[in-house]
ROMARGU-839366 format. One record per residue (C-alpha): residue number from 1; x, z, y negated. Coordinates in steps of 0.001 Angstrom, whole numbers, plus 524288, in hexadecimal, padded with zeros to 5 digits. Layout:
BEGIN
k:xx:zz:yy
NUM:X:Z:Y;
...
//
This chain:
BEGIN
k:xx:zz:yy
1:80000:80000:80000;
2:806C0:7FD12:7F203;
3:80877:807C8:7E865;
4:7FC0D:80626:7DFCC;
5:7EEF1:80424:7E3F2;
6:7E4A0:7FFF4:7DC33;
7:7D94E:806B9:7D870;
8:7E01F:812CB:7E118;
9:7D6FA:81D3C:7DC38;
10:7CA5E:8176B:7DD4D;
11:7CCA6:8129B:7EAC3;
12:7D385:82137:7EE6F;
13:7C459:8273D:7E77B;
14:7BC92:81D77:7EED3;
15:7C49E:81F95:7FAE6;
16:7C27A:82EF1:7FAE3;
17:7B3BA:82E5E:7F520;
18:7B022:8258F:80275;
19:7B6C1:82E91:80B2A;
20:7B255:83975:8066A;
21:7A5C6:83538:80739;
22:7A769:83093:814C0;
23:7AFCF:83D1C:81B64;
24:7ADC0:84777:81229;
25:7B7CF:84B27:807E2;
26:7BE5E:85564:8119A;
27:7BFE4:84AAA:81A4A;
28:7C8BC:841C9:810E9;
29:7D5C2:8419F:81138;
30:7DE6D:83C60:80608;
31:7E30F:832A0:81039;
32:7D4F6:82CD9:8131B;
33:7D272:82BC4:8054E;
34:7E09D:82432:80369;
35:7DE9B:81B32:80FC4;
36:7CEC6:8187B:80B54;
37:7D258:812F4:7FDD7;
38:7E180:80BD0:804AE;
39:7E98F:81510:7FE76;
40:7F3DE:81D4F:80122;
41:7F30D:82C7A:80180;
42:7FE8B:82B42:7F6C2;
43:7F680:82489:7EE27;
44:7EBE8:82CA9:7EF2F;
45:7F26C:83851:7EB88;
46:7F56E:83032:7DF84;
47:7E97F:83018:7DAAF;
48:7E2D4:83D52:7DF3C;
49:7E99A:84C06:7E3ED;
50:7DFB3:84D07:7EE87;
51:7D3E0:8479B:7F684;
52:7CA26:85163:7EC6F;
53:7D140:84B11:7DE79;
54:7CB2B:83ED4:7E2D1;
55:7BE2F:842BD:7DF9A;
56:7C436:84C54:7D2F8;
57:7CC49:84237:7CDDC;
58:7C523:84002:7C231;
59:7C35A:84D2C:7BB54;
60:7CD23:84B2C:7B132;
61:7C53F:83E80:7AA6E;
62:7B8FA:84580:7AE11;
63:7BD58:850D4:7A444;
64:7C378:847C0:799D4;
65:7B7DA:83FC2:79A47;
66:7AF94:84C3C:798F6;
67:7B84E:85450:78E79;
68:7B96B:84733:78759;
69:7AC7B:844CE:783E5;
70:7AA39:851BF:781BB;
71:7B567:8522A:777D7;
72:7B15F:845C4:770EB;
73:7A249:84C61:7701F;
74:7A5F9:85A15:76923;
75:7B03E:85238:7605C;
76:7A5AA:84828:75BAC;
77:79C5A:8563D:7599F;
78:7A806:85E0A:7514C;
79:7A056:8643D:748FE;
80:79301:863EB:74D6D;
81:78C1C:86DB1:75614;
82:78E6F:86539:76474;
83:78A59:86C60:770EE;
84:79519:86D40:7778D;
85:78C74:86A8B:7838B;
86:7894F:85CFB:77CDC;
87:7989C:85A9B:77E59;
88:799C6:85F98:78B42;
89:78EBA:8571B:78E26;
90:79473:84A36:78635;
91:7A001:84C85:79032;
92:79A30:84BEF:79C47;
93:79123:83F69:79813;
94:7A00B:839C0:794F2;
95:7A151:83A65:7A5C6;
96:796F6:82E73:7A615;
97:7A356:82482:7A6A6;
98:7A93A:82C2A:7AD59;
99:79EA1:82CED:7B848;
100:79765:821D2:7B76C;
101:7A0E5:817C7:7BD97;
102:7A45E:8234E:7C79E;
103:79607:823B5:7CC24;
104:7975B:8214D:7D91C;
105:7A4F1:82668:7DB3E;
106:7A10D:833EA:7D351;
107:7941B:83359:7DDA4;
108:79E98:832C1:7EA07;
109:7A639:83C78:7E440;
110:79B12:847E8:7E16D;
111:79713:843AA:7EF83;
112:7A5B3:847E6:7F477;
113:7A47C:853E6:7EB18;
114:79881:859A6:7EFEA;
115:799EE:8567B:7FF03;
116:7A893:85ECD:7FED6;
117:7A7E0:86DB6:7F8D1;
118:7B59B:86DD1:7F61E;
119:7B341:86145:7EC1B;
120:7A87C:86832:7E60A;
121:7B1D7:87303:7E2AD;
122:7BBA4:86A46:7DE61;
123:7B169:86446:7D638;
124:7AD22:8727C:7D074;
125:7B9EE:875CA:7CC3D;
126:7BCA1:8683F:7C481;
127:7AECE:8692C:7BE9F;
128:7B34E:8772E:7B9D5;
129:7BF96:87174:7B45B;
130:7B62C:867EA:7AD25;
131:7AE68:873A4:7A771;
132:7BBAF:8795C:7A391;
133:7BFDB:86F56:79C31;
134:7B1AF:86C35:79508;
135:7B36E:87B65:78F42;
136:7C297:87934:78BB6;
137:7BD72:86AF6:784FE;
138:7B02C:872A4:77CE8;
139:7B822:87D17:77AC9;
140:7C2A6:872FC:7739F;
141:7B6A4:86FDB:76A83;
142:7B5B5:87D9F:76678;
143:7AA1C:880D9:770D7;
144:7AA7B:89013:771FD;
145:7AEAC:892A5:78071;
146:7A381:896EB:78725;
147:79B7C:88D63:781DA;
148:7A673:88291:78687;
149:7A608:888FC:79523;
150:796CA:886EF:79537;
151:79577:87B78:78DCF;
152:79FA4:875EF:7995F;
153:799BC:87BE2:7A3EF;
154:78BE9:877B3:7A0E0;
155:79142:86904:79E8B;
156:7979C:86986:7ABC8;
157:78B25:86D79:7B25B;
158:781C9:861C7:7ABF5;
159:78E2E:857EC:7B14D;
160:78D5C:85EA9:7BE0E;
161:77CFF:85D52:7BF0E;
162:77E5C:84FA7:7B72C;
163:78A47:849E4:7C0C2;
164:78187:84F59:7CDA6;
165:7763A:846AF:7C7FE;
166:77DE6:83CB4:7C52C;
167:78302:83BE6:7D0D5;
168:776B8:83C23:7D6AD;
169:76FAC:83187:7CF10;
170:76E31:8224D:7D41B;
171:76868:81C39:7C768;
172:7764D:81AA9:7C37B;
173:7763E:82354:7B6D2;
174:781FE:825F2:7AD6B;
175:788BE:831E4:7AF53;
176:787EE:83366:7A159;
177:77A66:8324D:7A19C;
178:775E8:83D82:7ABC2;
179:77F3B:84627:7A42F;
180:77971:84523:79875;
181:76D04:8487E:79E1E;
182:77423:8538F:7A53F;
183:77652:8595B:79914;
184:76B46:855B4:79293;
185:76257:85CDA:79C4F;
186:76C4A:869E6:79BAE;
187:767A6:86817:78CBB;
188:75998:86660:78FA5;
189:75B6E:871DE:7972F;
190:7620E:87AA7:78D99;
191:7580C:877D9:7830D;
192:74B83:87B45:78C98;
193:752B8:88867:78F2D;
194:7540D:88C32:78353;
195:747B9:889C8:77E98;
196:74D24:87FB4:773FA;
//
């Protein structure tokens, strides 16, 4: 095999989403996953640490696209009274390109997640890392810190009812889309509890 493969990645993602669909992902080795997508186990291990970063791979633009947005929303508001939640919430909507042309691979993948406990941990602790950094970014913009910690915690829980819906749906809506309506409904909400 020469040196450089193209399209290595994809083929190595493709390659581990099929068999771990097929035997399980406790039942994949590194070396399936390599031979699958004609690769070596060398050049898999350029790409990904493990079998699990194959599915994880993608936190870091997953925050920047997130804390980007988020950013650019509370620098455009400077000065005016912005929800911090309405930030929060511009961030998340952000994840719709980042998503949308991942729909079926992000469906394979939460299919993967859910079937193996150990992945749903895995996928706990970077969601918690994502909440982390939401606070540190609101708390940048001079959001008082427990208001940052909730503000973050309550965005992470609309993405995590708006992804499972998305996930779920077959009319081929946005990501974008259902989390806007995540949050709008956590709004809806907030306002018939309070009596406003």
């Amino acid at each position: 095999m020469s040196r450089w493969q193209p399209n290595a990645r994809e083929r190595l993602e493709d390659a581990a989403l099929q068999l771990y669909a097929e035997r399980g992902f406790d039942d994949t080795t590194v070396d399936d996953i390599a031979r699958r997508a004609g690769l070596t186990e060398r050049t898999f291990f350029r790409y990904f640490a493990d079998k699990r970063e194959v599915l994880f791979s993608g936190q870091d633009e997953f925050v920047e696209t997130i804390t980007t947005a988020l950013d650019a929303t509370l620098t455009q508001g400077a000065g005016s009274r912005l929800n911090p939640l309405d930030a929060v919430a511009a961030g998340f909507a952000a994840l719709g390109s980042f998503f949308d042309h991942r729909a079926d691979r992000a469906r394979r993948r939460q299919h993967v997640i859910d079937a193996t406990p150990a992945l749903r941990e895995r996928e706990l602790g970077k969601l918690a890392t994502t909440s982390a950094v939401l606070a540190q970014a609101l708390r940048a913009h001079g959001v008082e810190p427990v208001t940052a910690r909730l503000t973050a915690e309550a965005g992470l829980a609309v993405f995590k009812v708006a992804f499972g819906t998305w996930v779920a749906r077959t009319d081929g809506g946005g990501f974008g889309d259902t989390v806007r309506d995540a949050f709008a409904e956590l709004r809806a909400l907030s306002r018939s509890s309070t009596g406003a």
